[in-house]
N, C-alpha and C positions, 0 to 999 in steps of 0.2 A: 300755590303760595309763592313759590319761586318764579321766575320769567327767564323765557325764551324767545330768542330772535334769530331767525337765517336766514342767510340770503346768497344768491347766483344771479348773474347776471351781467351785464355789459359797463357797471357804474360801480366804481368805487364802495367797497363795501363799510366799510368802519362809520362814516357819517350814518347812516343808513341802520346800524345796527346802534349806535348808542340816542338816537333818536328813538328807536323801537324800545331798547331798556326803559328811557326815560318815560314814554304813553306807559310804561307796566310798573314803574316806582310804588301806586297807589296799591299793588296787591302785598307791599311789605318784604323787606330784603335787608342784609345786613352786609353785604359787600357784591360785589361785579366784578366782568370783565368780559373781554371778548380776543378772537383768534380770526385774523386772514389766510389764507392761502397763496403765497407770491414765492414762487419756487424755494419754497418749504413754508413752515407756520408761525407766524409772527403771534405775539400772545402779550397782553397788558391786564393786568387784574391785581384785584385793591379793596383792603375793605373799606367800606365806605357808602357814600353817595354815589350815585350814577355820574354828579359831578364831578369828582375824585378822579374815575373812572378817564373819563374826557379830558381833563388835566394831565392825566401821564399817559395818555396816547400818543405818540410824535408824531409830527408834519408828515415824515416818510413812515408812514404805515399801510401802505397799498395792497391793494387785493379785490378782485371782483366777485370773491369767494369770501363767505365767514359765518360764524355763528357767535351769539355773546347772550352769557345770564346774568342774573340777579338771583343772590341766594339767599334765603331763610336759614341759619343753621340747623341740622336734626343732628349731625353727627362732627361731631370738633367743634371748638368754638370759633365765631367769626376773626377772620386772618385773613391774610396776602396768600396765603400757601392753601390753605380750604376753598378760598372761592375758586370758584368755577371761570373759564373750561378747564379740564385735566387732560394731561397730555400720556402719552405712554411712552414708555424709558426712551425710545429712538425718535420720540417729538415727530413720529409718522400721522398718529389721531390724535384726534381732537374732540374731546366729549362734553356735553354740558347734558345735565340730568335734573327732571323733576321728580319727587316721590323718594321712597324707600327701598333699600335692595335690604330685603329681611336673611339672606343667607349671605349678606357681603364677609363677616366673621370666618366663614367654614373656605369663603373665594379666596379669598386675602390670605388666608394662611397654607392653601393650598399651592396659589401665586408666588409666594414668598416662599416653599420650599423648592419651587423651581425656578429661585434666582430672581424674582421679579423685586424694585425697590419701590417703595412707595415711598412717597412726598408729605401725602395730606395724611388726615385723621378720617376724611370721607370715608361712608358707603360710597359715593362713586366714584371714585379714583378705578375702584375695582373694574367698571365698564371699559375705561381704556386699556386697561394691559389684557383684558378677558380678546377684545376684538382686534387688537395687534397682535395678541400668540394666532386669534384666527383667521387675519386677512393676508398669512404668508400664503395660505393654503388654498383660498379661496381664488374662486374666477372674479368676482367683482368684489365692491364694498356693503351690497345690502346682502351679498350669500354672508361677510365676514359677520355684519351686526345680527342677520339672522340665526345665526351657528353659535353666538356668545348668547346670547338672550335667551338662550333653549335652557342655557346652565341657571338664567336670573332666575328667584325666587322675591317678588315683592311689586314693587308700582311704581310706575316711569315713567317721564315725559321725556322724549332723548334726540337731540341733533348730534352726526357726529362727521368728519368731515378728515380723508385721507391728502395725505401732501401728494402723495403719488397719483392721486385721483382728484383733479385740482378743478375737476367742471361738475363736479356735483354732491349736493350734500341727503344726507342718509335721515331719516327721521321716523321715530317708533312711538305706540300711543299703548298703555297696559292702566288703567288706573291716572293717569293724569293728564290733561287735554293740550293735546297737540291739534292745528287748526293751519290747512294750506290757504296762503294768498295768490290768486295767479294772475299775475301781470302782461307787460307786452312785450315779451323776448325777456323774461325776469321772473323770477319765483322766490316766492319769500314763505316761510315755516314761524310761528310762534305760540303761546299757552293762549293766546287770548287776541281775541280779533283789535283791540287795542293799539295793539305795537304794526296794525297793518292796514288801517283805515287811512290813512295819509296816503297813502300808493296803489291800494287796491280793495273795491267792495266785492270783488268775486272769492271766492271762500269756498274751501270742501274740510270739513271735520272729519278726524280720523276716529272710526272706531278701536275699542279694546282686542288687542292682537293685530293691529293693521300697521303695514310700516309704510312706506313712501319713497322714493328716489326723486327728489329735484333736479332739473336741467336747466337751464337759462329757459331751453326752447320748449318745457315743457313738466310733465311730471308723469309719475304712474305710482299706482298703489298695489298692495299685494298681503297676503294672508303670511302668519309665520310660517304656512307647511308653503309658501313660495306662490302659492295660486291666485291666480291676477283677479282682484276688483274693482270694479267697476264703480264710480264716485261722479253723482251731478253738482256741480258748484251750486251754491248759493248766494243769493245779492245782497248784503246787512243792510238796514235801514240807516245803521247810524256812520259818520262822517267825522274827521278831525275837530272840525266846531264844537261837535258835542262830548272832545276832551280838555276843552278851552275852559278856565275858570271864570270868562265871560265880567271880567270885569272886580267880580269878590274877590273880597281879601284872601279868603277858602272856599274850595270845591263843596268843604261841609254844608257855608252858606249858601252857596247857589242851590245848590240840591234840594236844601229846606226850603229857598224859595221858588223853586220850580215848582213846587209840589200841587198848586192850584190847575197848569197843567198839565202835568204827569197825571194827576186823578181822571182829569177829564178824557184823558189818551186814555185812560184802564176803563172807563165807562163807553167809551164814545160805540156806537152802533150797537151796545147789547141790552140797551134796556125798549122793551114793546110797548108802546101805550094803550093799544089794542088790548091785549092780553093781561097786563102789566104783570111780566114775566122777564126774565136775563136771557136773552137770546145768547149759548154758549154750544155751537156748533163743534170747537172742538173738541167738545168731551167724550164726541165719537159714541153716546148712549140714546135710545131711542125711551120713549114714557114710561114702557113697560119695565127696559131695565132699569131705569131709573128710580123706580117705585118698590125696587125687588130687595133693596138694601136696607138693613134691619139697622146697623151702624155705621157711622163715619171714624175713621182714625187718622189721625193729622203727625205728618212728623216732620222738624225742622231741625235747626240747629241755631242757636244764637236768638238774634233778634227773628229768625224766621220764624223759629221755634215759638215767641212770646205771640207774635202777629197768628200764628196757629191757633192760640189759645182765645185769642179773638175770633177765630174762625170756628171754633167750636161750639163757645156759645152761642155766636148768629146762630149757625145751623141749630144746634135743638131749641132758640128761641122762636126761630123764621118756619122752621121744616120740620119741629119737634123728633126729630131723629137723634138719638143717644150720640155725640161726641165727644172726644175728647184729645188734647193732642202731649205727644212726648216728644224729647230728644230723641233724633233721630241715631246718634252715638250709641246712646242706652237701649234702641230699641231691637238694633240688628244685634247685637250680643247676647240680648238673654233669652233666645230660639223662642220666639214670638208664636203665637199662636194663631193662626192666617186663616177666618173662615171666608166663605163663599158669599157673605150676605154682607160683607163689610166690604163698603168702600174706604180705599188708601189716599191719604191726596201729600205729597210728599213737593216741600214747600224748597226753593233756593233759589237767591236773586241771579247766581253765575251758570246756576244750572251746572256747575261740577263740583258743586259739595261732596267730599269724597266720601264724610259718613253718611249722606244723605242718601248718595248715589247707591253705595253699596246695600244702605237697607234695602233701596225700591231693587236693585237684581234677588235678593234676597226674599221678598215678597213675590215677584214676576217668576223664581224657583219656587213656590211652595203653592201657586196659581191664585194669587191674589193679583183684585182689579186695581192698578193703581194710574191714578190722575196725578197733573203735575203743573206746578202756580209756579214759573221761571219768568225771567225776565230777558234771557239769552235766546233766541232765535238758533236752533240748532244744535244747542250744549247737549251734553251726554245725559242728561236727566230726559230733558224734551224728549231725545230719539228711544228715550228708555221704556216711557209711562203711555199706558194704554190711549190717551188722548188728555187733555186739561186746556188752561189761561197761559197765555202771554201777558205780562202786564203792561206792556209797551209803554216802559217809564223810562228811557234811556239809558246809555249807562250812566251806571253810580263809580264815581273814583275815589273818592271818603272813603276810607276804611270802616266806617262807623257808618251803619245802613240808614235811613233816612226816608228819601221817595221810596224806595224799593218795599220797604216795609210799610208804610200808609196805602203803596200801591196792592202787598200783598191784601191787608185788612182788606180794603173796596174790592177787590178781587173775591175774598171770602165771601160780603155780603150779597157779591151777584152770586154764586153760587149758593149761600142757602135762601136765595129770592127764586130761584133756579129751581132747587128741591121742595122749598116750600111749596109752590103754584103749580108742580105735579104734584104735589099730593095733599094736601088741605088748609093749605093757605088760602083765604080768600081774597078776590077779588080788589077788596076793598083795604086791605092789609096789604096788597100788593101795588096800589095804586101809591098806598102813603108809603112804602119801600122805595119804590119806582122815584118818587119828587122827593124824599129826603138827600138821598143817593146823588140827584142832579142837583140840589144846593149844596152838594160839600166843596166841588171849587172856589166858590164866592165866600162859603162861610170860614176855608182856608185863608182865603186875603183878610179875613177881618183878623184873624189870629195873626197873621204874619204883621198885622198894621202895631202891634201891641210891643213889639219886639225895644220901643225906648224901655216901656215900662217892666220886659223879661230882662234887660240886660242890668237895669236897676238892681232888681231881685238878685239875678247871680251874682253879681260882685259883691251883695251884702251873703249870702250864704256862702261864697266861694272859699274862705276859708276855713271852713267847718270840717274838720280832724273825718268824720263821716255823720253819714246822713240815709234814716228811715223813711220810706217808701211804701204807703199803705191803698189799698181798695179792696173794697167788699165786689163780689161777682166779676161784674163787667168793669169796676175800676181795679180788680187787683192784675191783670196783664198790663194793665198800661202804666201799673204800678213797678211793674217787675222790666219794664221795655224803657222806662224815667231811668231808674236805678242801673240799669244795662248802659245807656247812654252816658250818663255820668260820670260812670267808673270808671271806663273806655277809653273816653277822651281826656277826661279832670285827673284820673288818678283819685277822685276821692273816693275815700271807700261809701258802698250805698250797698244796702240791703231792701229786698222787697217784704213784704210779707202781708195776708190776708187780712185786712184791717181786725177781723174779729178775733184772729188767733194771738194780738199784741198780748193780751192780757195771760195767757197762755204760756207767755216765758219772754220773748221780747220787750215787754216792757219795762223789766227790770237793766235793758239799758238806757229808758228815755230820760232827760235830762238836761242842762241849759247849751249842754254840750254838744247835745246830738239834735237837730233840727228832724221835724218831720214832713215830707212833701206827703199831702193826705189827696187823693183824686174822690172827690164827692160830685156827684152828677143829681142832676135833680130828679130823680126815679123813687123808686118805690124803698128805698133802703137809706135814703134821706135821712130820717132822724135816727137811726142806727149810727151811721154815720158822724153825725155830728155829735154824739154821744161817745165813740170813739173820740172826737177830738178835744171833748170835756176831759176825760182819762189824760192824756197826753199832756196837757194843760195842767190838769191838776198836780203833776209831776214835775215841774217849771218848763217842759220843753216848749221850745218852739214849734209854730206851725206856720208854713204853706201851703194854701186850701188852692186846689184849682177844681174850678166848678162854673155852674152857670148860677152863682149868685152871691155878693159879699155875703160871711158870717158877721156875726156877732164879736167885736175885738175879744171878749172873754177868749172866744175859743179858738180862733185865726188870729197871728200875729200882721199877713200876710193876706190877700186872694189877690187871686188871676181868673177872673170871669170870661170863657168862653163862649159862642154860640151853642145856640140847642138844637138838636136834630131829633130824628126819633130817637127815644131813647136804646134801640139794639144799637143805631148808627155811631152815639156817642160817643164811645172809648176812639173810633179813629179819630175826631176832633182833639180829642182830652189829650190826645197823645203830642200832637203838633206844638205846646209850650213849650214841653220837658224837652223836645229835641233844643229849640232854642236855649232852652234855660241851662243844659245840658254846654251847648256849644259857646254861650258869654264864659260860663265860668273856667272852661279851659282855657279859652283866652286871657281870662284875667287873673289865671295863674301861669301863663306863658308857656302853655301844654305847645306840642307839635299836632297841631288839631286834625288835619289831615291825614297822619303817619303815626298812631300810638306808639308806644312802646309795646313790643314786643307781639303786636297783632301783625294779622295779614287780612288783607279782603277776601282772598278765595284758597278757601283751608281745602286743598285739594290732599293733605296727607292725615292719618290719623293722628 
């Protein structure tokens, strides 16, 4: 959630780092700051914008040494004195911290009887005075961070950087992603390849317990018992262009309109026409194991979570194999029950969702097979999960997911076209998967062409106090993923719920007051459906119908007529309005669309 940026090297550090803050604004932050190294440590931090930040940096702030974050608050509220870096009483270190130190209470107070003064309200202040009582002692500066970290108890991402030690910075990975860049006589450290794609596509991700020493002319890595490992770089596909907002007012917009292809990047080389089967090599499973799984269990968090629930149904609609999916938060707490015949498939666009992460360790202890639908080349999930999908949708810098989640759903449907066609799907079911699947780019452009007649719609519902959200089967995730977006961005309150359970207790708030988005798809639960929207009607509420066909003005105030695909394929379609519809009406209440309130993109803490 937080952002980190370091750097050594021959060039002026402070540009360099608040350029790097700025690529990582979109994970969510509530003040900044950064620290050089120029015979002793210069230090500026502010709550605020990154812009803020920039503004009270002076002309004379040199150093070819530094580090600077952007902080979330977990502990104090956002201030000048709380944000990050933290220094220690003698202004020797210099720390900036992702995550949680869950024993900072027992440190802090142990600190403070041996004279130590603290500043902030942080858990991390505690980091700097723990590795200055132990870099008096120590031979270098990673024995010092290694000697302090022995006492941490919780989850860190940590740059930390000695005045006396002025050529190189210190970097620790337990629980929050730290990620090297390595340059040309220059080395650079940050949470997310983001803040490092402008300077350098060569990358090595730090494992859980792995720490780092930076040099201008190099790096090394190392275990916390001190024992040297060994790290091959890797090459990211993506480039500073693709943190540009290319023109849109919002990164939200571009995103929704990339989507046609983004999809086609998530499909491209795995559908057979031969076979007409998902060619998915890295799931690292051969026919027989693939056949050997009684269940599927899906777990996300957020909108991951809701696109899982799309991916549930495919699968026992495509591959009739029992699925289903949960929060991945909820699932690692209530000591799950991990058999041998269930496959895990553990869903996250950054690939370091921290509850996400920690259920699949959690699962990979208890020897469950678990696969993994990321969109990060290399994240802590990918290196985690027995094999899975890359979505290769770019990155996402919205706070508010979009491609990434249309990219997970198409991702789901190759996999249960995947499972299906091992095991009794036919031929001829997989030929109509196979061609519905390669119309969803085109049939994306025709939804995005609608976007006069979506921005219409949200400004007239935009002011609605809150707003229901209904679908039977396969319309109620897209129901619950509408209402996710809404809330998100608009701040209006939205509620999902199973269209059939309104009458069950929900409906006792419907009213002229409360509008309903209903998702009706022309399937087999059609007049069900529209029977629900008699109820609703009958009650004076309002209705917006999205489907593939105007109602009745009786029973729809409103339709949004989409294309039609097979109907498993639908709900990804169905989904693509509400993002739009979703993102006018934040605009037309003057939301910060990009940057919610009080969210983050990648909830790396719990």
């Amino acid at each position: 959630m937080c952002g980190i940026v370091a750097y050594v090297g021959p060039k002026d550090a402070a540009p360099i780092l608040l350029e790097g803050l700025q690529r990582l604004e979109y994970r969510g932050y509530d003040s900044a700051g950064v620290v050089v190294s120029n015979k002793g440590l210069k230090m500026r931090k502010v709550k605020g914008r990154v812009a803020d930040l920039a503004a009270a940096v002076p002309a004379r702030f040199k150093g070819t040494l530094g580090i600077g974050h952007t902080r979330w608050a977990t502990h104090g509220a956002p201030s000048d004195v709380n944000a990050h870096p933290h220094l220690s009483a003698d202004e020797r270190i210099a720390v900036v911290h992702n995550g949680i130190i869950e024993n900072a209470d027992e440190l802090r107070a142990k600190l403070e009887a041996d004279g130590a003064v603290f500043l902030s309200e942080t858990d991390s202040e505690v980091l700097s005075h723990l590795i200055a009582r132990t870099v008096e002692e120590a031979d270098s500066l990673e024995e010092a961070v290694r000697g302090a970290l022995k006492r941490v108890v919780g989850t860190y991402g940590i740059a930390v950087i000695d005045a006396q030690r002025p050529g190189e910075v210190v970097v620790a990975r337990n629980g929050s992603p730290i990620v090297l860049g390595i340059g040309e006589k220059e080395m650079f450290a940050a949470s997310d390849v983001a803040a490092l794609v402008r300077y350098t596509r060569q990358v090595v991700h730090l494992e859980d317990g792995e720490l780092a020493v930076l040099r201008a002319d190099g790096f090394h890595t190392f275990a916390s018992d001190a024992r040297e490992t060994a790290k091959e770089p890797l090459t990211v596909d993506w480039d500073a262009g693709h943190y540009d907002t290319g023109g849109y007012e919002h990164y939200l917009l571009k995103e929704i309109s990339e989507q046609p292809e983004t999809v086609a990047r998530t499909l491209r080389g795995r559908l057979d026409d031969r076979f007409h089967i998902a060619h998915l090599g890295g799931l690292n499973m051969d026919a027989r194991e693939t056949r050997s799984f009684r269940r599927v269990k899906i777990i996300g968090c957020g909108s991951a979570y809701y696109s899982g629930q799309i991916g549930a149904q495919l699968i026992e609609e495509l591959a009739r194999i029992p699925a289903d999916a949960e929060p991945a938060s909820e699932f690692r707490y209530r000591s799950p029950v991990v058999e041998p015949d269930t496959l895990y498939v553990a869903i996250s666009q950054s690939g370091e969702t921290y509850d996400t992460l920690a259920a699949v360790q959690e699962l990979k202890r208890k020897g469950g097979r678990v696969l993994g639908i990321v969109n990060t080349v290399g994240s802590a999930i990918a290196r985690e999960v027995d094999g899975g999908l890359y979505l290769h949708a770019g990155p996402e810098v919205s706070v508010a997911s979009t491609k990434a989640f249309t990219s997970t759903a198409v991702a789901f449907a190759l996999l249960a076209l995947h499972l299906g066609r091992v095991r009794d799907l036919s031929p001829a079911d997989g030929r109509r998967v196979c061609e519905g699947l390669r119309a969803l780019p085109g049939q994306i452009k025709e939804i995005l062409a609608l976007e006069p007649q979506i921005k219409e719609l949200a400004g007239k519902y935009a002011d609605s106090p809150s707003m229901m959200f209904v679908g039977r089967v396969r319309g109620y995730p897209v129901a619950r993923e509408g209402a996710q977006k809404l809330k998100e961005i608009s701040y209006v309150h939205a509620e999902a719920y199973p269209a059939s359970e309104l009458k069950h207790g929900p409906l006792a708030l419907i009213g002229p007051e409360m509008p309903t988005v209903a998702i009706v798809p022309d399937d087999e639960l059609l007049d069900k459906n529209l029977t629900t929207l008699g109820e609703i009607r009958a009650r004076g509420g309002r209705v917006l119908m999205v489907g593939h066909r105007t109602a009745d003005p009786k029973l729809a105030d409103d339709c949004l007529v989409v294309p039609r695909n097979e109907i498993e394929l639908d709900p990804i379609l169905l989904s693509i309005p509400l993002q739009l519809f979703a993102y006018h009406a934040a605009v037309a209440l003057g939301r910060d669309v990009d940057k919610p309130r009080n969210l983050a993109k990648s909830v790396t803490v719990e």
